[in-house]
Backbone as JSON Lines, residues from 0, in Angstrom:
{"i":0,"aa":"X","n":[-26.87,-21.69,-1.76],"ca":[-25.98,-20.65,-2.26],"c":[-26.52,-20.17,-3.62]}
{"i":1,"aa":"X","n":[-26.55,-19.05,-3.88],"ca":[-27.19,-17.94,-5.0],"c":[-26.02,-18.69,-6.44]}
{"i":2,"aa":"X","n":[-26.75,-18.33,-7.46],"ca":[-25.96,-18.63,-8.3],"c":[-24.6,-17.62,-8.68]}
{"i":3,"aa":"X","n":[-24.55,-16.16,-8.71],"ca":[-24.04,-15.86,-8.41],"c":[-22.97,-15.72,-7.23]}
{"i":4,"aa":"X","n":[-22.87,-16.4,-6.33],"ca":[-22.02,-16.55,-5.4],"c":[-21.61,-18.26,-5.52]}
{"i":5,"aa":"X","n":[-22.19,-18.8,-6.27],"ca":[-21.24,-20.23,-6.89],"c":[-20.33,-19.75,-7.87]}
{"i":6,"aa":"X","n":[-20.83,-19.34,-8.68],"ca":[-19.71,-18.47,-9.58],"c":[-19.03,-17.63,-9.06]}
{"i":7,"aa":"X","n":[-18.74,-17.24,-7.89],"ca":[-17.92,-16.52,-7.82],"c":[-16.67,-17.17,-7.07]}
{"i":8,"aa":"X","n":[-17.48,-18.39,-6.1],"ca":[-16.47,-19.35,-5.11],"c":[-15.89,-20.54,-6.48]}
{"i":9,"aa":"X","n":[-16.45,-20.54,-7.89],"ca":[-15.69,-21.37,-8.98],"c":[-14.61,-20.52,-9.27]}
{"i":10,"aa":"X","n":[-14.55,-19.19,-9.28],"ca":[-13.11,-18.79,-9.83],"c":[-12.27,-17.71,-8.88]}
{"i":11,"aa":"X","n":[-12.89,-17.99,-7.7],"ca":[-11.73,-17.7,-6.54],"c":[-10.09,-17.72,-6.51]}
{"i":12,"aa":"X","n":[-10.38,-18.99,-6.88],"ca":[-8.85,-19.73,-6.38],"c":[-8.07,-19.3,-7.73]}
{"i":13,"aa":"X","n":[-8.78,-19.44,-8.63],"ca":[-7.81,-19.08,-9.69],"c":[-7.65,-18.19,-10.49]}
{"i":14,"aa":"X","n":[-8.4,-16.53,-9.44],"ca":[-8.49,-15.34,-9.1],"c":[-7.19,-15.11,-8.44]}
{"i":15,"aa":"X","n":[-7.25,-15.7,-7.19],"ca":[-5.98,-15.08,-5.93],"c":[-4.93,-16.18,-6.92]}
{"i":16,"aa":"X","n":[-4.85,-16.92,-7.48],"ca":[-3.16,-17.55,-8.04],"c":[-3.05,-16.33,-9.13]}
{"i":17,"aa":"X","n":[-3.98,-15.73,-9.86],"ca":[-3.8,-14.98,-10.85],"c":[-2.86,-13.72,-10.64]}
{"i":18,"aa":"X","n":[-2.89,-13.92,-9.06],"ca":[-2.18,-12.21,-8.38],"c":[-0.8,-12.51,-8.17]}
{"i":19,"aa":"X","n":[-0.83,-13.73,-7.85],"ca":[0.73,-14.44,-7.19],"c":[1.41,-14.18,-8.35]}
{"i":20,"aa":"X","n":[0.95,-14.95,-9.75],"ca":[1.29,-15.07,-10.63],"c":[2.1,-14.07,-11.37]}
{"i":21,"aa":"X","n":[0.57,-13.19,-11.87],"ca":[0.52,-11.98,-12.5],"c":[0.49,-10.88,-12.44]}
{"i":22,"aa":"X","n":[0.4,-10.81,-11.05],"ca":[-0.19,-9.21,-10.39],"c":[-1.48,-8.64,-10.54]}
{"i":23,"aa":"X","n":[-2.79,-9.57,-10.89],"ca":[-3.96,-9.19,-11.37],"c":[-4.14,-9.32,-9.85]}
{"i":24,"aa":"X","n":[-5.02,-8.21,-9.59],"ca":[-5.42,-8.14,-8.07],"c":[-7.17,-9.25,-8.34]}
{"i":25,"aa":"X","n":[-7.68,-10.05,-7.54],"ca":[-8.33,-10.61,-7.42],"c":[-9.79,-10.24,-7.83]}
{"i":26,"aa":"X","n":[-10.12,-9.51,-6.98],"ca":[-11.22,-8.53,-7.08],"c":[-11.31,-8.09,-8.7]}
{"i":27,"aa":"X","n":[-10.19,-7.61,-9.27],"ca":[-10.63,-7.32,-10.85],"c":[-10.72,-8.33,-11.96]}
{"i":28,"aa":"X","n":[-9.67,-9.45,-11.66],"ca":[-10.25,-10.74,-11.94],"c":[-11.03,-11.24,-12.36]}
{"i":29,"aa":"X","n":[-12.07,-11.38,-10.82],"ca":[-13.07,-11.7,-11.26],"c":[-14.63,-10.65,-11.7]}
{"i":30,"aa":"X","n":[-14.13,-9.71,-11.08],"ca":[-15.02,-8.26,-11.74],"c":[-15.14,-8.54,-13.42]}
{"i":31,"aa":"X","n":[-14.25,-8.55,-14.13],"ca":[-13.79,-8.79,-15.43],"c":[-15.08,-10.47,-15.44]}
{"i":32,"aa":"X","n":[-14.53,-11.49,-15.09],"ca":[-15.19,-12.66,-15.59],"c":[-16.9,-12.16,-15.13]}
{"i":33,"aa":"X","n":[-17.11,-11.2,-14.23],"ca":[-18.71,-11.33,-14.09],"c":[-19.06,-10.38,-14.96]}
{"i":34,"aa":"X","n":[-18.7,-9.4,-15.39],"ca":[-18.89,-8.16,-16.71],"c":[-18.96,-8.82,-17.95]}
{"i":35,"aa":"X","n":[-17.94,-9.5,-18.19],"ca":[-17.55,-10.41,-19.59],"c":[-18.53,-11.22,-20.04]}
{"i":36,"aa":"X","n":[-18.38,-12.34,-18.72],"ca":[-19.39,-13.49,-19.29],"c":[-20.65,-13.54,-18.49]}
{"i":37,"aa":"X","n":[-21.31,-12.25,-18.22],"ca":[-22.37,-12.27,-17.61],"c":[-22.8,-13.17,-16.51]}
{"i":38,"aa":"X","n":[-21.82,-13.24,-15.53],"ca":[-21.94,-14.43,-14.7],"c":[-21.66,-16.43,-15.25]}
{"i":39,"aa":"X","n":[-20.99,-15.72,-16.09],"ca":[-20.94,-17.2,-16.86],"c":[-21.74,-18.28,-17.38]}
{"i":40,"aa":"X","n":[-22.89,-17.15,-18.02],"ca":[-24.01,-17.55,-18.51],"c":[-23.8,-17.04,-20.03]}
{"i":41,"aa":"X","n":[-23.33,-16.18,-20.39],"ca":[-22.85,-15.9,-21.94],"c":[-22.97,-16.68,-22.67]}
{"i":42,"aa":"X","n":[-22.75,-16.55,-24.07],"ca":[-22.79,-17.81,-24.84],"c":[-21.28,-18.2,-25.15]}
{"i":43,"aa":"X","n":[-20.52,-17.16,-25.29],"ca":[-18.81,-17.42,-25.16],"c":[-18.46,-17.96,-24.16]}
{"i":44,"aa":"X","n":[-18.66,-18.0,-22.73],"ca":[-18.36,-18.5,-21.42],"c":[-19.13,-19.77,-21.5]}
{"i":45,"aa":"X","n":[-20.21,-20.04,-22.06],"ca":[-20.59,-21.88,-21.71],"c":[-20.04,-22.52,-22.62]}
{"i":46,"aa":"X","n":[-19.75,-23.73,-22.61],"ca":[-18.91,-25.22,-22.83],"c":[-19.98,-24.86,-24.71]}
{"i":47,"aa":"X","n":[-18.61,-25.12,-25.49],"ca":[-17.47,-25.47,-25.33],"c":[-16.72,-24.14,-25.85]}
{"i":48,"aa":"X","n":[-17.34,-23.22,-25.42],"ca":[-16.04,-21.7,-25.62],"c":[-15.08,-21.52,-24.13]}
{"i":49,"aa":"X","n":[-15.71,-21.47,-22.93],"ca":[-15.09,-21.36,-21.59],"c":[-14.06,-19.87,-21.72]}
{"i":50,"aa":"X","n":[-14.76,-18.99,-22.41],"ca":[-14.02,-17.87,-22.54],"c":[-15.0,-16.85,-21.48]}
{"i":51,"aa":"X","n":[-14.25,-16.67,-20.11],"ca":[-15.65,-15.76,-19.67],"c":[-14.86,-14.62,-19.31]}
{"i":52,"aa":"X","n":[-13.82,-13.84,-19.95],"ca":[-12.88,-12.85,-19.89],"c":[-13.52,-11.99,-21.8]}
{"i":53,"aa":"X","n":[-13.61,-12.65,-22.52],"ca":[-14.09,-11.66,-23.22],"c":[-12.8,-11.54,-24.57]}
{"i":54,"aa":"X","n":[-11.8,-12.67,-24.05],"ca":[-10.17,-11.81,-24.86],"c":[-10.44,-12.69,-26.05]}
{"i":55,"aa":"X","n":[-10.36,-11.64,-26.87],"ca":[-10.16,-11.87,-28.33],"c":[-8.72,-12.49,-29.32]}
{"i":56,"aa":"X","n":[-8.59,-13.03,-30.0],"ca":[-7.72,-14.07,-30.39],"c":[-7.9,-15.66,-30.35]}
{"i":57,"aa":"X","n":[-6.92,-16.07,-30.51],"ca":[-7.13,-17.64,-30.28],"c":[-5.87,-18.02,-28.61]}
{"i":58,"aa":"X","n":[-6.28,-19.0,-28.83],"ca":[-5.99,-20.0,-27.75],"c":[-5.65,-21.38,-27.94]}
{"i":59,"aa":"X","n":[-4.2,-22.19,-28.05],"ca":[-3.6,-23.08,-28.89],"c":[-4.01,-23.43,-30.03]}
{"i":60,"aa":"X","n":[-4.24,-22.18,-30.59],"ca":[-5.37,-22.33,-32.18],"c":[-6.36,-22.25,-32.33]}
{"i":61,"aa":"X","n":[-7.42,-22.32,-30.91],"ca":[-8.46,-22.61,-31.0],"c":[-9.34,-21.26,-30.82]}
{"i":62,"aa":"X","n":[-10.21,-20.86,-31.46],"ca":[-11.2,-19.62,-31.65],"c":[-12.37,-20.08,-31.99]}
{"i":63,"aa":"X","n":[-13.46,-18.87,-31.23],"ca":[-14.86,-19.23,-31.89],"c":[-15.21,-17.54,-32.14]}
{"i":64,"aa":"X","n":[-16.3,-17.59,-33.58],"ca":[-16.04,-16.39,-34.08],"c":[-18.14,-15.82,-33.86]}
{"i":65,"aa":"X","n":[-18.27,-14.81,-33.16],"ca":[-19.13,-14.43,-32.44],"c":[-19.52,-13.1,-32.41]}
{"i":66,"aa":"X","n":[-20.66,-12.89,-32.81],"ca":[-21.3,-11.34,-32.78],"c":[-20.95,-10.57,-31.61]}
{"i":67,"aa":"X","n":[-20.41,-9.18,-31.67],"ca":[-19.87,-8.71,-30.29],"c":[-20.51,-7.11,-30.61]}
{"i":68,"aa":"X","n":[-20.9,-6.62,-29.39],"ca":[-20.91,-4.95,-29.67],"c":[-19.93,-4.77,-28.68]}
{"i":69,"aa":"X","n":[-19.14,-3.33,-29.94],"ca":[-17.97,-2.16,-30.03],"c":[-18.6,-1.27,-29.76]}
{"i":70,"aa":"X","n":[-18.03,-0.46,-28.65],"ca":[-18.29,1.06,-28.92],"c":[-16.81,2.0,-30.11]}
{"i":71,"aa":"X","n":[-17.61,2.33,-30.56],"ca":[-17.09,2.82,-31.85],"c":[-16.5,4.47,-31.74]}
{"i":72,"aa":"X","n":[-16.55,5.28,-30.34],"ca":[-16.43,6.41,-29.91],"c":[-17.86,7.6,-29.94]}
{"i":73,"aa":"X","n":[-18.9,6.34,-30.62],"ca":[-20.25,7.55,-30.55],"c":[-21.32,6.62,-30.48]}
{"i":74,"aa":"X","n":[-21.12,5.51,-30.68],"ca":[-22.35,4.71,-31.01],"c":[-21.32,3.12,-30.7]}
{"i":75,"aa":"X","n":[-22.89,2.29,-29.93],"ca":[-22.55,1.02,-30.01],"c":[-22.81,0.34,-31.84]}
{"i":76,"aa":"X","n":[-21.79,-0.71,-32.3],"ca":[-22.09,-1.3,-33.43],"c":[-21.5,-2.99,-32.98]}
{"i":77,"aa":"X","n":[-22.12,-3.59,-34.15],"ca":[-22.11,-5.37,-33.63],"c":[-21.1,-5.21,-34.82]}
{"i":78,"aa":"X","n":[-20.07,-6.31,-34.7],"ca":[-19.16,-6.64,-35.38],"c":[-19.12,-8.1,-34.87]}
{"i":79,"aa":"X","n":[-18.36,-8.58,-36.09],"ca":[-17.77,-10.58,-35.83],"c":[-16.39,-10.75,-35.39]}
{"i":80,"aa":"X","n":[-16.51,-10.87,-33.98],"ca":[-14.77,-11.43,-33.89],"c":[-14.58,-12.64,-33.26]}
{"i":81,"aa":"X","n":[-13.29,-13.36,-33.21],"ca":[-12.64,-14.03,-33.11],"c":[-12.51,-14.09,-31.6]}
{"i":82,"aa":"X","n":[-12.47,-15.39,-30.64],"ca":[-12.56,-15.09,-29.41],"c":[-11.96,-16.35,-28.91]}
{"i":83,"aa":"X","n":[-10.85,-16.35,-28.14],"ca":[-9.94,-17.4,-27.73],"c":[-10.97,-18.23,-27.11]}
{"i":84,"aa":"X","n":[-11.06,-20.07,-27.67],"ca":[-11.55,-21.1,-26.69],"c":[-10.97,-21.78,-26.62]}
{"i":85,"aa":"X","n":[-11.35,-21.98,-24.7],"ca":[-10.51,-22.71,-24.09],"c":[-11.11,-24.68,-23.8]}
{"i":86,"aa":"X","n":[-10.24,-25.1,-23.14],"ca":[-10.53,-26.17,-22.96],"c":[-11.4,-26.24,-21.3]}
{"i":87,"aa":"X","n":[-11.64,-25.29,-20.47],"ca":[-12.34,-25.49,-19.29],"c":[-12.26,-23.91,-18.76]}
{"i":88,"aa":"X","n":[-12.84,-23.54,-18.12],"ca":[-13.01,-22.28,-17.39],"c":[-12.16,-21.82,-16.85]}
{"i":89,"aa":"X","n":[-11.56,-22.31,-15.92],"ca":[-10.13,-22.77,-15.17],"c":[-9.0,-22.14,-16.01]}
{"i":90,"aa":"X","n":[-8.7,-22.8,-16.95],"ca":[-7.86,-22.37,-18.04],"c":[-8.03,-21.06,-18.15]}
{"i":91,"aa":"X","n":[-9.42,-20.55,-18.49],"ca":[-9.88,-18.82,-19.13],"c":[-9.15,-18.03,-18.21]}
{"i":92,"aa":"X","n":[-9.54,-18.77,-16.72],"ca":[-9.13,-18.12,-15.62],"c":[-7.23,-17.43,-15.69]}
{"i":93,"aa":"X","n":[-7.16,-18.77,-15.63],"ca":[-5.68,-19.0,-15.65],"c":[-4.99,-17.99,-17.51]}
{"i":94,"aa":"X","n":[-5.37,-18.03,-18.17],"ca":[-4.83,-17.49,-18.9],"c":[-5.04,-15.8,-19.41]}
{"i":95,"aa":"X","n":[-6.17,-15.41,-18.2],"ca":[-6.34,-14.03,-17.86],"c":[-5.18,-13.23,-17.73]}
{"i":96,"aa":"X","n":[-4.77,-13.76,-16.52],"ca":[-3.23,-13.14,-16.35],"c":[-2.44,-13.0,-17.14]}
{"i":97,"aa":"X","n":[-1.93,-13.89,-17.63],"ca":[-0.87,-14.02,-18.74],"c":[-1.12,-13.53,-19.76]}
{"i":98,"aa":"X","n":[-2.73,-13.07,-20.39],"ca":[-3.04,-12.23,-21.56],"c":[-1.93,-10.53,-21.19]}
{"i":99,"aa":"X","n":[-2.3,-10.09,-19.59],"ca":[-1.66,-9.12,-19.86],"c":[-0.38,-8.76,-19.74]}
{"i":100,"aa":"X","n":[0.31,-10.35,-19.78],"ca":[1.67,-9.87,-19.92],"c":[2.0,-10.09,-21.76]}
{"i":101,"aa":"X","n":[1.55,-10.3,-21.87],"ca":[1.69,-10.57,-23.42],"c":[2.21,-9.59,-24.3]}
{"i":102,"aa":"X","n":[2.22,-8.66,-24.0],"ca":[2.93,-7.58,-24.59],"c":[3.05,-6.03,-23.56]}
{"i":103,"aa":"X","n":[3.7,-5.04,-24.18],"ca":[3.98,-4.09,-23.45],"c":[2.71,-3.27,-23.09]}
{"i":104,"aa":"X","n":[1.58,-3.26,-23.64],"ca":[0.33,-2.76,-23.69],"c":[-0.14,-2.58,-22.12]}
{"i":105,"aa":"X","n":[-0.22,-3.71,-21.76],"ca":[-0.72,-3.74,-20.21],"c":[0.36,-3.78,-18.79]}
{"i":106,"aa":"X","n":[1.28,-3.31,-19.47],"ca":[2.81,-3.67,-17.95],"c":[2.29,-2.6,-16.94]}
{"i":107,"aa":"X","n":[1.84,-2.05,-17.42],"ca":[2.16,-0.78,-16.47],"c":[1.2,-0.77,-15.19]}
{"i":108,"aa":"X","n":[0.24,-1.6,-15.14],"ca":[-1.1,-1.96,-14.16],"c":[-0.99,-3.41,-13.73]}
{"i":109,"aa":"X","n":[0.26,-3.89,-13.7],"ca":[0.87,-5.16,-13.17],"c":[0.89,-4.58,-11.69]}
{"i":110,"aa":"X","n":[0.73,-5.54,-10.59],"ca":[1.48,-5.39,-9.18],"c":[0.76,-4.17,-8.85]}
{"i":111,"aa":"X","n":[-0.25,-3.4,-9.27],"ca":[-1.14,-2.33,-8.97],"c":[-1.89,-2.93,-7.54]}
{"i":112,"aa":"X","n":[-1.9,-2.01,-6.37],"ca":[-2.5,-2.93,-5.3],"c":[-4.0,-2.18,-4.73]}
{"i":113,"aa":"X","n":[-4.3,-1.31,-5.77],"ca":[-5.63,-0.69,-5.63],"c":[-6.24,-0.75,-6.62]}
{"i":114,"aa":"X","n":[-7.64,-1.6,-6.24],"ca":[-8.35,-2.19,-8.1],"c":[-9.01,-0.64,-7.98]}
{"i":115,"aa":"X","n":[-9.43,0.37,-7.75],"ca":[-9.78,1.16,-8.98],"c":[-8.94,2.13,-9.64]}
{"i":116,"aa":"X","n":[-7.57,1.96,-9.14],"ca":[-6.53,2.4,-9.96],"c":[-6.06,1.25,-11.22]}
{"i":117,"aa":"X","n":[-6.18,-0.04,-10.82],"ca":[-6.0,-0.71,-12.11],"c":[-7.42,-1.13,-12.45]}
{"i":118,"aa":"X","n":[-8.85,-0.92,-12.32],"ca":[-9.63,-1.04,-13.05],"c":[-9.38,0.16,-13.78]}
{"i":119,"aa":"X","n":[-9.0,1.68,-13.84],"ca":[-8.86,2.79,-14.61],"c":[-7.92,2.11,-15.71]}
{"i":120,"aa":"X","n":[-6.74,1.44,-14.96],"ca":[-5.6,1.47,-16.22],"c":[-6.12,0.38,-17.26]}
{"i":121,"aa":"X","n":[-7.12,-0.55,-16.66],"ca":[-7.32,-1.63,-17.3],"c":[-7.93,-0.85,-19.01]}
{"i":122,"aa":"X","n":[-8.92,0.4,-18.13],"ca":[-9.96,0.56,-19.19],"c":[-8.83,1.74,-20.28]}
{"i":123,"aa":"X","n":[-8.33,2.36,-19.67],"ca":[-7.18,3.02,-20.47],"c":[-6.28,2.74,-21.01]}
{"i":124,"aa":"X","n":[-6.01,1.49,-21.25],"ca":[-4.99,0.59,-22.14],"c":[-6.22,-0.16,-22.88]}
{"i":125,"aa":"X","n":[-7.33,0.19,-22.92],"ca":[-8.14,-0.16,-24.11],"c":[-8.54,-1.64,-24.09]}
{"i":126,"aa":"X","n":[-8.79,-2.28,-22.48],"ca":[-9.33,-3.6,-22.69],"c":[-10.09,-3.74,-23.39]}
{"i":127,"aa":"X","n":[-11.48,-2.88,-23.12],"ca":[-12.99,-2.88,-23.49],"c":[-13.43,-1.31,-24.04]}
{"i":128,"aa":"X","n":[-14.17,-1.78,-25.14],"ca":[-14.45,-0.15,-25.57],"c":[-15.49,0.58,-25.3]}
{"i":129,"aa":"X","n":[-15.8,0.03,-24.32],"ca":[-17.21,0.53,-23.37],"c":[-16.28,1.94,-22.31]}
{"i":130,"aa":"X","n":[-16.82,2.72,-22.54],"ca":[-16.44,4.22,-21.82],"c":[-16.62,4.24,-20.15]}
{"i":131,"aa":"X","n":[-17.8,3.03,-19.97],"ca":[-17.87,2.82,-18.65],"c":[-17.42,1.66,-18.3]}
{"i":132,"aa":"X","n":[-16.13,1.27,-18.67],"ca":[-15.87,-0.35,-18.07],"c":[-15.11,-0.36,-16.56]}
{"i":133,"aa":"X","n":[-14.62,0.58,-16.53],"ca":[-13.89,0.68,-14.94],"c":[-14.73,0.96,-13.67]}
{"i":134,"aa":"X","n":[-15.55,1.91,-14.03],"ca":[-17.15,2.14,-13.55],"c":[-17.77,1.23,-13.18]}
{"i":135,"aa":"X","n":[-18.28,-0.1,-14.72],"ca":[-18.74,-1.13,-13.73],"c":[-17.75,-2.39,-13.67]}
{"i":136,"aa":"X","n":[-16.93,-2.3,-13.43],"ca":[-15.69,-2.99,-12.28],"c":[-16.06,-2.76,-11.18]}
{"i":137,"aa":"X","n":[-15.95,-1.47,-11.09],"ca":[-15.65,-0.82,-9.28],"c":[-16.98,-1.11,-9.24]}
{"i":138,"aa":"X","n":[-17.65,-1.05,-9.61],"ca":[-19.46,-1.34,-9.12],"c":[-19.93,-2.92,-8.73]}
{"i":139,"aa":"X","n":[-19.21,-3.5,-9.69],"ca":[-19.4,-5.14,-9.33],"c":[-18.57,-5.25,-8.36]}
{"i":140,"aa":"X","n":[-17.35,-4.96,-8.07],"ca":[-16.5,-5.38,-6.81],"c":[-17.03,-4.71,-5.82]}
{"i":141,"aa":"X","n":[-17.57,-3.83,-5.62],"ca":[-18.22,-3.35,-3.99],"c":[-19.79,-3.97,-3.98]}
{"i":142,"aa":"X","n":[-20.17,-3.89,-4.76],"ca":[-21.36,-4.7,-4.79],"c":[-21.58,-6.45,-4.05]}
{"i":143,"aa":"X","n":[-19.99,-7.24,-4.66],"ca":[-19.8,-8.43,-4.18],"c":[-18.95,-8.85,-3.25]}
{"i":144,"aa":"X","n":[-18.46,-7.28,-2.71],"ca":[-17.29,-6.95,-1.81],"c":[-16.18,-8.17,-1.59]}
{"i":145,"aa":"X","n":[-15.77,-8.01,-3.3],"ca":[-14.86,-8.63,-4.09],"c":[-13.18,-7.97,-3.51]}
{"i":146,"aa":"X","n":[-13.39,-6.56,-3.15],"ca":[-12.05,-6.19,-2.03],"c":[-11.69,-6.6,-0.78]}
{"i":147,"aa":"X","n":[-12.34,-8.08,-0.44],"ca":[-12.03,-8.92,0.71],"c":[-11.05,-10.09,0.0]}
{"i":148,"aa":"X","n":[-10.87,-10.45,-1.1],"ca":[-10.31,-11.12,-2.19],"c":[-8.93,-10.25,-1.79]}
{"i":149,"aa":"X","n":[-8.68,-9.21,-2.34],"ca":[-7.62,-8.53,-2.39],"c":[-6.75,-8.61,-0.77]}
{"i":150,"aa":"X","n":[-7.69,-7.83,0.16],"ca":[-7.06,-7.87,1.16],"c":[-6.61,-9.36,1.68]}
{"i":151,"aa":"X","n":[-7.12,-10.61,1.49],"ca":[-6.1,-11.49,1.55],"c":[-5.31,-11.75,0.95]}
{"i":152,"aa":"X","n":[-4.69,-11.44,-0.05],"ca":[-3.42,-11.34,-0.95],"c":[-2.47,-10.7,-0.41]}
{"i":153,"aa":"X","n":[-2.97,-9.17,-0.09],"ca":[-2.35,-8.32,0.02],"c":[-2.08,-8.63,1.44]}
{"i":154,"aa":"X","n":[-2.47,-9.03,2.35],"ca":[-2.31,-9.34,3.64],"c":[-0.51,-10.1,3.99]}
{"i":155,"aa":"X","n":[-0.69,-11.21,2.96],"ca":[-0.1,-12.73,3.08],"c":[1.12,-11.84,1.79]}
{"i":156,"aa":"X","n":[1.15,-10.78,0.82],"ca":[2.39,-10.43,0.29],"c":[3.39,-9.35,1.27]}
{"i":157,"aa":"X","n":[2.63,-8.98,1.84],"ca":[2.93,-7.92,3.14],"c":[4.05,-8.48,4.15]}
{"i":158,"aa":"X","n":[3.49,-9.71,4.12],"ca":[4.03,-10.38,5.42],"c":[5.22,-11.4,4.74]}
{"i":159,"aa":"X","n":[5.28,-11.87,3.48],"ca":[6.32,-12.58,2.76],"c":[7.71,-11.51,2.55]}
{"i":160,"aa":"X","n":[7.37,-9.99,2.6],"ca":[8.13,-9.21,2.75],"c":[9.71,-9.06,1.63]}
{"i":161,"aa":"X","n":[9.3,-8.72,0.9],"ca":[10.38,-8.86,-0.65],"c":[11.65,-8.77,-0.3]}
{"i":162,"aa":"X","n":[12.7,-9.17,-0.27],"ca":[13.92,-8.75,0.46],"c":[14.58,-7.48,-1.53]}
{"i":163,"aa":"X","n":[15.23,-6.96,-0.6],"ca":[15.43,-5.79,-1.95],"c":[16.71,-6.25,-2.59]}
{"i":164,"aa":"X","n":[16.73,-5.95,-3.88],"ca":[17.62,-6.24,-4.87],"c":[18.88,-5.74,-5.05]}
{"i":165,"aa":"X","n":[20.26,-6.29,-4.74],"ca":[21.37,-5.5,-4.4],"c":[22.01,-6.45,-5.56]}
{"i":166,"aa":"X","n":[21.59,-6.36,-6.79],"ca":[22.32,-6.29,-7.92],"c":[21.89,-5.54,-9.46]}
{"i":167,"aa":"X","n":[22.77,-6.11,-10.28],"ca":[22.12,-4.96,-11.36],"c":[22.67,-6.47,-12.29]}
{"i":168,"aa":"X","n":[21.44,-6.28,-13.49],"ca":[20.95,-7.02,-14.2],"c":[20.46,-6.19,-15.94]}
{"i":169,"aa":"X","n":[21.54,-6.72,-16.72],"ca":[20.97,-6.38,-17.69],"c":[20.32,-7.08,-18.72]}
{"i":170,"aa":"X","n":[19.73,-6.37,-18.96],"ca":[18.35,-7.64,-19.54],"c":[18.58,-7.94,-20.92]}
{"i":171,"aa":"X","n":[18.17,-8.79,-21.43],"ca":[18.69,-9.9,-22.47],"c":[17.44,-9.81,-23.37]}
{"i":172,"aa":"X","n":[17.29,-10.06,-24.76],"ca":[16.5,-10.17,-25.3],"c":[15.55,-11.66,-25.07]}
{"i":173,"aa":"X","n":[14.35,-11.28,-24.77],"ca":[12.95,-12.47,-23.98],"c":[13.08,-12.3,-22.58]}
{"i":174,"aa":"X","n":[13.77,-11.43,-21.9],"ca":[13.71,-11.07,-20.55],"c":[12.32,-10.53,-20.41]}
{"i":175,"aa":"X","n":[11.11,-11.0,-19.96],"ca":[10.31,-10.09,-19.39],"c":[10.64,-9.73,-17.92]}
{"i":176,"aa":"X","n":[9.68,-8.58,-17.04],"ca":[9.5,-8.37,-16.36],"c":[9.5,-9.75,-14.97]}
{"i":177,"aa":"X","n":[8.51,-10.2,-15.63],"ca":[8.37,-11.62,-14.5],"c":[9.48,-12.43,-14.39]}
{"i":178,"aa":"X","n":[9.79,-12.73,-15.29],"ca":[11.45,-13.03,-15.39],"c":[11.75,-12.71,-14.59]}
{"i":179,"aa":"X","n":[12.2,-11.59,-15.02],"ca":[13.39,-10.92,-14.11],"c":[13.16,-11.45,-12.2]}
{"i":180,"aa":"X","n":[11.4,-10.53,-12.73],"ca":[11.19,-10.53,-11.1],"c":[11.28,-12.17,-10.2]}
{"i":181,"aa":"X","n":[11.12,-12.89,-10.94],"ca":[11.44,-14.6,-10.87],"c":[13.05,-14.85,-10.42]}
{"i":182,"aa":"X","n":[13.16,-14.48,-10.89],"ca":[15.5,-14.76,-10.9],"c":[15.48,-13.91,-9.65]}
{"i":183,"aa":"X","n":[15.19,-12.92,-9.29],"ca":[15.63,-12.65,-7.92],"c":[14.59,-12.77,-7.1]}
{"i":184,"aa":"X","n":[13.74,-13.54,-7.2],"ca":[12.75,-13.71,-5.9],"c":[12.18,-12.39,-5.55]}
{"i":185,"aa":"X","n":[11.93,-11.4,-6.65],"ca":[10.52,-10.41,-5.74],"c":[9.89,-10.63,-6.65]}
{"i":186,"aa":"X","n":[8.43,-9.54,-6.63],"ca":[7.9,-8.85,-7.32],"c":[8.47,-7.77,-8.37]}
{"i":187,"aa":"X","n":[7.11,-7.86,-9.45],"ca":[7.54,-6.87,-10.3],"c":[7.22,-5.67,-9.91]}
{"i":188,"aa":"X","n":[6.33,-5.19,-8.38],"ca":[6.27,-3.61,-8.14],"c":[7.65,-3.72,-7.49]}
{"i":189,"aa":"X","n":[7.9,-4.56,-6.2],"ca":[9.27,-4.21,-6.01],"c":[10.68,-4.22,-6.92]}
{"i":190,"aa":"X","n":[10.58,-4.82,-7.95],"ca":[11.93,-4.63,-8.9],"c":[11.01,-3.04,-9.6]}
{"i":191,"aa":"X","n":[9.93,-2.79,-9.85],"ca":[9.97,-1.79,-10.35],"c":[10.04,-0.43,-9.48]}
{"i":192,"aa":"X","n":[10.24,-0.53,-8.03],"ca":[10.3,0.66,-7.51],"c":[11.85,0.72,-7.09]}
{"i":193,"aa":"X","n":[12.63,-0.42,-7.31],"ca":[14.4,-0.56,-7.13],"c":[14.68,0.28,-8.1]}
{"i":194,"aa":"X","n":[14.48,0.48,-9.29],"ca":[14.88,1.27,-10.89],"c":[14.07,2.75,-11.06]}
């Protein structure tokens, strides 16, 4: 097996939980970890950063601070930032998702069930300041025909079949979305197409 296709069967699984979870469709997932951490050969993605998403901040405190090029709106420039490390890959994986619930910034490309409509929103809520980051998303996922990922998700949510929401709920301060969508057993596209 190619090295690239070990890396890609290492963060499978915790690609498709990322969708259950979070609504990150699979395919962009891991599109994102092979763009980011260059196949997980980066120097942020090997031990002991295990950051192969690219997200900036810390991570139970923990950061490593690393030369990065910005596109700046005309020109690439290197700047020093701060870059969440984790304790194993797994984790990076796993805390992909949950980066974009983290604030209101990224709600809106939650439960999206066509990655190059949420690779667009990804790049238009300003993940990456590369002008072509959705571009090469959609290029790495047909390339690794990473939309066979999706269609089993999407297959197996199809068929779990959301039963619809016949109450009304007003939301409380720390109510997120998932919340919500948690307390009544759907999704957040189906609570968001009930409203």
């Amino acid at each position: 097996m190619s090295k690239t296709k070990q890396f890609l069967q290492s963060i499978k699984a915790g690609a498709i939980a990322g969708w259950y979870q979070y609504g990150i469709l699979p395919s962009v997932s891991a599109a994102q970890a092979v763009i980011e951490s260059g196949w997980g050969m980066s120097t942020l993605a090997q031990p002991p950063n295990h950051n192969l998403f690219g997200i900036k901040g810390s991570y139970n405190g923990q950061f490593v601070t690393l030369p990065t090029q910005e596109w700046d709106g005309s020109q690439y420039i290197t700047i020093q930032g701060n870059f969440r490390k984790y304790p194993s890959c797994a984790e990076s994986v796993k805390d992909h998702g949950a980066f974009f619930h983290e604030g209101p910034r990224y709600l809106g490309l939650i439960g999206m069930r066509d990655y190059e409509v949420q690779c667009l929103a990804i790049q238009n809520c300003g993940y990456a300041t590369d002008p072509n980051y959705a571009e090469k998303l959609m290029t790495t996922i047909r390339a690794n025909d990473l939309v066979s990922w999706d269609q089993e998700v999407l297959v197996e949510t199809a068929a779990a079949k959301t039963p619809a929401i016949k109450a009304t709920h007003t939301v409380q301060i720390g109510d997120t979305l998932t919340s919500i969508a948690q307390h009544y057993g759907t999704t957040i596209e189906q609570l968001m197409l009930q409203n």
